[in-house]
C-alpha positions as CSV (number, residue, x, y, z in Angstrom):
1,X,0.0,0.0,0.0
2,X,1.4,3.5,-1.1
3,X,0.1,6.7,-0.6
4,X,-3.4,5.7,-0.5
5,X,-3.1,3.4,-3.5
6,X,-2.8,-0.7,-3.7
7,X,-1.3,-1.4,-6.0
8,X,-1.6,-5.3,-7.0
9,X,-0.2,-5.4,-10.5
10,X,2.5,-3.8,-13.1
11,X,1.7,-4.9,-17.0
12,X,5.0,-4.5,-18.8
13,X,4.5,-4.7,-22.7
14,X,7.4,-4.6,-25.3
15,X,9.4,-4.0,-22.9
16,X,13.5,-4.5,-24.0
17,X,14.4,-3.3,-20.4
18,X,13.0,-4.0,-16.8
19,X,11.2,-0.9,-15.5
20,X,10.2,-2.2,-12.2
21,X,12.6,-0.3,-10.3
22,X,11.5,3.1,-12.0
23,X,8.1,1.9,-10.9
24,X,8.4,1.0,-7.5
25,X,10.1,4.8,-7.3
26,X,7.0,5.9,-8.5
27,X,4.9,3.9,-6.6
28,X,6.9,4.2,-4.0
29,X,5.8,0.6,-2.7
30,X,7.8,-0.8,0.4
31,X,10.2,-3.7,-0.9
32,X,8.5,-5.9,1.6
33,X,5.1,-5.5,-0.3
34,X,6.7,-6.1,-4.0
35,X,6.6,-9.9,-4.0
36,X,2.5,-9.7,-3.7
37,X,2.4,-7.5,-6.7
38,X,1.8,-9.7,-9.8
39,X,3.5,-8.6,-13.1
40,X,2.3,-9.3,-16.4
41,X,5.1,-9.3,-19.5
42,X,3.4,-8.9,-22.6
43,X,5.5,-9.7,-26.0
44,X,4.2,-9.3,-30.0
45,X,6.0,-12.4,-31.4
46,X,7.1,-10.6,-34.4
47,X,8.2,-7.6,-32.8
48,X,12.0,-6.2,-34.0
49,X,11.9,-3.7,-31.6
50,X,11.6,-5.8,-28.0
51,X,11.9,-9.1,-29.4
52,X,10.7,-12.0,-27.5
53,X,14.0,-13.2,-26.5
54,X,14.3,-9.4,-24.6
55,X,11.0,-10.2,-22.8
56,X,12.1,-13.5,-22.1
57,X,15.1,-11.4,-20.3
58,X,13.2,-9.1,-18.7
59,X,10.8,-11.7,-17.0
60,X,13.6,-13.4,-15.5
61,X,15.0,-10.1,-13.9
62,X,11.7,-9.2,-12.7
63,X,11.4,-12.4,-10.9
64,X,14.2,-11.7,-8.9
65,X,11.7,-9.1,-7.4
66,X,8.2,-10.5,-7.6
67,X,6.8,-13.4,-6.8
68,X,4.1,-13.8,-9.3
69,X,5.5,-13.1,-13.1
70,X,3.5,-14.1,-16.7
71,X,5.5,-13.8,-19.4
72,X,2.4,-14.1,-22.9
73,X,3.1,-13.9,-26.0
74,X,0.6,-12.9,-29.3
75,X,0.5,-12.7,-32.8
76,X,2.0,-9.5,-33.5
77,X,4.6,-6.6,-33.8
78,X,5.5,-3.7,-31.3
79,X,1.9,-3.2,-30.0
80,X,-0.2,-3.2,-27.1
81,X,-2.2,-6.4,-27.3
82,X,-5.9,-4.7,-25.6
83,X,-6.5,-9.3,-25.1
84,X,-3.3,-9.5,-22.9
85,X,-4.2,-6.5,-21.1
86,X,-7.7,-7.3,-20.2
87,X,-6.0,-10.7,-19.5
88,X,-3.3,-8.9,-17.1
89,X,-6.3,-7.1,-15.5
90,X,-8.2,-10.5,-14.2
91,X,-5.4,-11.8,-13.1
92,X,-4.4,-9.1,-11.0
93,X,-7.8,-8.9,-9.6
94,X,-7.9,-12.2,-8.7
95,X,-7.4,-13.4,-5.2
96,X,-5.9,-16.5,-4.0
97,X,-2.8,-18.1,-5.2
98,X,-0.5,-15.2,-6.0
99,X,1.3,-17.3,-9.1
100,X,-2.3,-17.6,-10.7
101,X,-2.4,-21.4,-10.7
């Protein structure tokens, strides 16, 4: 809990770098609440730009920090997939089993 906010999920999308430190800055979020915030990593399979191989990269750093990580990939480029996101937004809303299983 931050500043009034709870914040239960990050959705990271063509993402070639991992931004979860810039966003728990912003967030400010207490490291002892990060590993309950689930993080969604959302690659376009024939994107040139963040290439699957980079989310691949950035999923494994992230889990260094989080507990609960999804890496998905879709048909497509460099692009916000709106079916991940609305994907990303269940799961974060779900309660339970913090790894989604």
């Amino acid at each position: 809990s931050t500043g009034g906010y709870h914040v239960v999920g990050l959705f990271l999308g063509g993402c070639n770098q991992n931004l979860t430190s810039a966003a728990k800055e912003e967030t400010k979020v207490r490291s002892g609440d990060l590993k309950k915030v689930k993080v969604f990593v959302s690659s376009g399979k024939t994107d040139d730009i963040s290439t699957v191989q980079h989310c691949e990269s950035v999923a494994a750093g992230v889990e260094k920090d989080f507990d609960a990580v999804k890496l998905e990939v879709f048909d497509g480029g460099h692009s916000l997939s709106q079916e991940h996101l609305k994907a990303a937004l269940v799961w974060f809303g779900e309660a339970g089993d913090p790894k989604g299983k």
